[in-house]
PAVO-959059 format. One record per residue (C-alpha): residue in three letters; x, y, z. Coordinates in steps of 0.02 Angstrom, whole numbers, plus 50000, padded with zeros to 5 digits. Example, Ala and Ser with C-alpha at 12.3 -4.5 7.8 and 13.67 -1.06 7.14 Angstrom:
BEGIN
ala506154977550390 ser506844994750357 
//
This chain:
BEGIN
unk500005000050000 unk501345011050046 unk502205007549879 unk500835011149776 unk500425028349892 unk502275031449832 unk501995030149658 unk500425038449663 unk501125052649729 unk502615051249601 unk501525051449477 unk500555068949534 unk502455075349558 unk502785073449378 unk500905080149330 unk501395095449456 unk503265098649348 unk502445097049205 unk500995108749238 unk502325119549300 unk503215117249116 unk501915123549036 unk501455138849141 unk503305142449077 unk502835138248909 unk501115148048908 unk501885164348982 unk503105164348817 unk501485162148705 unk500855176948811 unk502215189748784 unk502305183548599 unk500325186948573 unk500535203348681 unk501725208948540 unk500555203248410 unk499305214048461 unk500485230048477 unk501095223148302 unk499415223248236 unk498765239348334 unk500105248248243 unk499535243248077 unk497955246648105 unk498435266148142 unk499335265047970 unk497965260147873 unk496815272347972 unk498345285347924 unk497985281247747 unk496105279647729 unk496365299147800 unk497395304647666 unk496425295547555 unk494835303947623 unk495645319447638 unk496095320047452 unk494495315347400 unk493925328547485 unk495055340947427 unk494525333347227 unk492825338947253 unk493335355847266 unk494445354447102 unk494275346846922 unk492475340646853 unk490875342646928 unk489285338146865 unk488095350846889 unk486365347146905 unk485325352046762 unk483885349346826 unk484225364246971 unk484985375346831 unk483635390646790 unk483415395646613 unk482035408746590 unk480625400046503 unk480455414046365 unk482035411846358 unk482045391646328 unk480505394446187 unk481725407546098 unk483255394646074 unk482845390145910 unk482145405145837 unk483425417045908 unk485565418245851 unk485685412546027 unk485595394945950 unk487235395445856 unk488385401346015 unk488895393546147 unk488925404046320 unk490045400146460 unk490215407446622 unk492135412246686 unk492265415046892 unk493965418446969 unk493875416347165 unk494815425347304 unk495745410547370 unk497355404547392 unk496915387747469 unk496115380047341 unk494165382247405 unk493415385947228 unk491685375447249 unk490855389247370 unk490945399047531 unk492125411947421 unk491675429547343 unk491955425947155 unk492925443647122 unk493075439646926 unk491225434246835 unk491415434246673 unk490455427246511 unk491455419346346 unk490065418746212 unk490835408346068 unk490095411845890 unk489965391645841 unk490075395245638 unk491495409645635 unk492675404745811 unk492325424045843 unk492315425246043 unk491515441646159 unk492055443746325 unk490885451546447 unk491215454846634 unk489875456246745 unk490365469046895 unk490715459847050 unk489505474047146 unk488005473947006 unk486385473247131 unk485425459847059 unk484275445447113 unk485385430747175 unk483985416747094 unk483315414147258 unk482175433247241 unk483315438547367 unk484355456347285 unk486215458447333 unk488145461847259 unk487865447647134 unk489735437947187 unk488555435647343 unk487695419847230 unk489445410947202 unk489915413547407 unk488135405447444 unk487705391047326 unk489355389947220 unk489485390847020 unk487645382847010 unk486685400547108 unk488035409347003 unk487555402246836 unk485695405446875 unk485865420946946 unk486765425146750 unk485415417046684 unk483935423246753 unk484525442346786 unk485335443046608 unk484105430646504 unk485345419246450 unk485585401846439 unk487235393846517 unk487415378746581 unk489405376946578 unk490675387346692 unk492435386046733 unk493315393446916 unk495035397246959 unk495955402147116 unk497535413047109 unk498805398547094 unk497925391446963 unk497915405946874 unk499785409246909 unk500095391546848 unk499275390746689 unk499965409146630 unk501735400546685 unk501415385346593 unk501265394346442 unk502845403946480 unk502045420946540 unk501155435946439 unk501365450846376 unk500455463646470 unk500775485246462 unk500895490346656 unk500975508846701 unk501765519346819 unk500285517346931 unk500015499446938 unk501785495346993 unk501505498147170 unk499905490747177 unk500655474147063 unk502005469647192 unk501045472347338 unk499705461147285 unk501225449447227 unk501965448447397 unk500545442247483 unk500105429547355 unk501695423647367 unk501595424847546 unk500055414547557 unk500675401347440 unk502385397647494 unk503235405247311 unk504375416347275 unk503985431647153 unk505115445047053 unk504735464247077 unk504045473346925 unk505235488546912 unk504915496146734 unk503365502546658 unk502775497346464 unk502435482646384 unk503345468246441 unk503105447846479 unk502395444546662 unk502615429046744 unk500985421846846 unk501105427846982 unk501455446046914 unk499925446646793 unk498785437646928 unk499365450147037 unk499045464246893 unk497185455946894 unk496905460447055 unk497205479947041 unk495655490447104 unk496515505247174 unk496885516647025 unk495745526146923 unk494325515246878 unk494225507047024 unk493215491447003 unk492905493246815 unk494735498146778 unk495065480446861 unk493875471246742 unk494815477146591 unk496475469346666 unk495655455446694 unk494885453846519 unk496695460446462 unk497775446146534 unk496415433546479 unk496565439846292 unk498585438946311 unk498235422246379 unk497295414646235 unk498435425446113 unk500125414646187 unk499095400446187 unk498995401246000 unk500995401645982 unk501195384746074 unk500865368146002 unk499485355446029 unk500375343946150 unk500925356846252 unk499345363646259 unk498865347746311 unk499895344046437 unk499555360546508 unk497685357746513 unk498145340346605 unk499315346646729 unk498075362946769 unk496485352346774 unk496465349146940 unk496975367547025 unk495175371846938 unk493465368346945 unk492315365646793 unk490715357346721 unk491705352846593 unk492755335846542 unk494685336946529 unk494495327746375 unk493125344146314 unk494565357446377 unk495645347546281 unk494935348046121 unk494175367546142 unk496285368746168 unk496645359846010 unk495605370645906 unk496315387845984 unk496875396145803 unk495015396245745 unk494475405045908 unk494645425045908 unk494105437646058 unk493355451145923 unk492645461646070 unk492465462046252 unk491475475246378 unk490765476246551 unk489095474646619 unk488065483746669 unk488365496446503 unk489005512046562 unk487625522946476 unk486395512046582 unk487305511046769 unk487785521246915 unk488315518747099 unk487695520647272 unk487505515647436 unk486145504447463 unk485855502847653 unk486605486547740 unk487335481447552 unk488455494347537 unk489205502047388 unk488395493947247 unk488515495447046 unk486715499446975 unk485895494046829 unk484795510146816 unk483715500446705 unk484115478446691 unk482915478446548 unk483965492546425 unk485635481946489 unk484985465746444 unk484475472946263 unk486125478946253 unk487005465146320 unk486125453646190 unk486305465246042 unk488175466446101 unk488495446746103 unk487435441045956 unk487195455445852 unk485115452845866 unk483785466845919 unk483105458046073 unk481535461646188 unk481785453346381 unk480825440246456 unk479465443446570 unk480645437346719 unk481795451046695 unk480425464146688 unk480105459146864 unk481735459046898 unk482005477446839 unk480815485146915 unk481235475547087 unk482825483647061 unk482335502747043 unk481015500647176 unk482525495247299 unk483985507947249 unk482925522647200 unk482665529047381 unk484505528547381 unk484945537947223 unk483865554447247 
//
């Protein structure tokens, strides 16, 4: 008896050591599962790191490159729609230019667009007018409310700014293109600068504007330091864009801007398709347009057959003033919308035109709201 209560307890003795093994041995598997799990945490915090960035760019892409507008929010005056194919408005096609104050690349909304600006295109001749429409111009928005008209782009983005075009000025866009300053700067470098006349005046004004741009966009920039005609890089002749402070104030600045757009598609001429191309391809995403890289591409590719014949400012100055109106501030005045919008249609497609109902309205809303202001 006692030699089996010997062996018994042997035989727990050997159960015991090896339990006691493979504590040891489990401990081991521990620490090695432990640093599994920091192995894997850590990966885990890279891939989150990269589904940011990826977010983050995505993000950042909706601000820049193609957008599909919604045609079905885009408002066309109906007289306007019935007129299409009786009118000369049938053979152009209208598109609606918007340069934003930004330097951070926010182009889709919640920015003042400080350039507006129509290219009406002439489909049969290439011929190409250039209106811009004053930043200040008091018109309806396209929600009835009345206001600067940049106000639309700052609160619904290039679609309220192409219906507040359409409905105020009876047209019929449905394409647009936006650029920021670098942008800008980049495409008028791309195509190896333009020739643009600066006077003693604008100097100042030019490298002023130059050093903050080049401030706010990490670049360096080169003083302008002679008057007369001479090539500006793009940061100079974005910086020559943004001049309001001579004589002419805001309408001065339109006709730089229409200026270095015309010296722009005047270069663009001298270079050849592929650079044009790769241009449009490396540019395409500092902008923000309805329309396809492949469609800038070949509107690039046919440059020689397009020509700016004219270009002018809206409201007409026979038909405009200024004034203070209230809370809005200083404001530029169509006097009468309806004689502008006759003019502005005889002036883009040489046609005698009478306005839709719509901006009959919106005319008289207009002198009912700044006339207390004018007397």
């Amino acid at each position: 008896m006692a030699e089996n209560s010997k062996k018994k307890k042997k035989k727990q003795d050997v159960k015991s050591s090896k339990n006691g093994q493979g504590k040891k041995m489990s401990a081991r598997e521990r620490e090695k599962k432990k640093r599994g799990k920091i192995i894997l945490f850590i990966v885990e915090i890279f891939v989150l790191l990269i589904m940011a960035a990826v977010l983050y760019a995505v993000l950042k892409v909706e601000k820049v490159g193609k957008v599909e507008l919604n045609e079905e929010k885009l408002v066309i005056n109906e007289e306007v729609k019935e007129r299409e194919e009786t009118t000369k408005m049938k053979g152009y096609r209208n598109i609606a230019l918007f340069g934003v104050d930004s330097t951070t690349g926010a182009l889709a909304k919640n920015t003042r667009s400080d350039t507006i600006m129509i290219a009406s295109i002439n489909l049969d001749t290439g011929d190409c007018k250039l209106v811009s429409v004053y930043r200040d111009t008091y018109l309806n928005l396209s929600n009835d409310t009345y206001n600067k008209c940049n106000a639309a782009y700052m609160k619904g983005g290039p679609e309220m700014a192409i219906n507040m075009l359409n409905m105020n000025l009876d047209m019929n866009i449905t394409d647009f293109v936006t650029v920021g300053f670098a942008g800008l700067a980049d495409t008028i470098d791309a195509l190896g600068g333009v020739m643009i006349d600066v006077d003693e005046a604008e100097i100042h004004h030019l490298n002023s504007y130059q050093f903050t741009m080049a401030e706010d966009l990490k670049r360096t920039y080169k003083e302008v330091t002679n008057t007369g005609y001479q090539q500006l890089t793009g940061l100079q002749a974005t910086a020559y864009c943004r001049i309001r402070y001579t004589a002419g104030d805001d309408f001065k600045r339109t006709e730089r801007q229409r200026e270095v757009l015309m010296a722009m598609a005047e270069k663009a001429k001298t270079a050849s398709v592929a650079t044009l191309n790769q241009i449009a391809t490396d540019v395409f995403n500092e902008i923000y347009t309805s329309l396809d890289l492949t469609e800038i591409v070949e509107l690039l590719g046919g440059i020689s057959n397009y020509n700016i014949v004219d270009q002018a400012g809206f409201p007409n100055e026979e038909y405009r003033t200024t004034g203070t109106i209230g809370s809005k501030g200083s404001c530029v005045i169509p006097v009468d919308l309806k004689e502008n919008v006759e003019w502005l249609h005889q002036f883009l497609f040489d046609e005698s035109y009478s306005v839709s109902s719509e901006v009959e309205s919106y005319s008289q809303k207009i002198k009912s709201d700044t006339s207390p202001y004018l007397k």
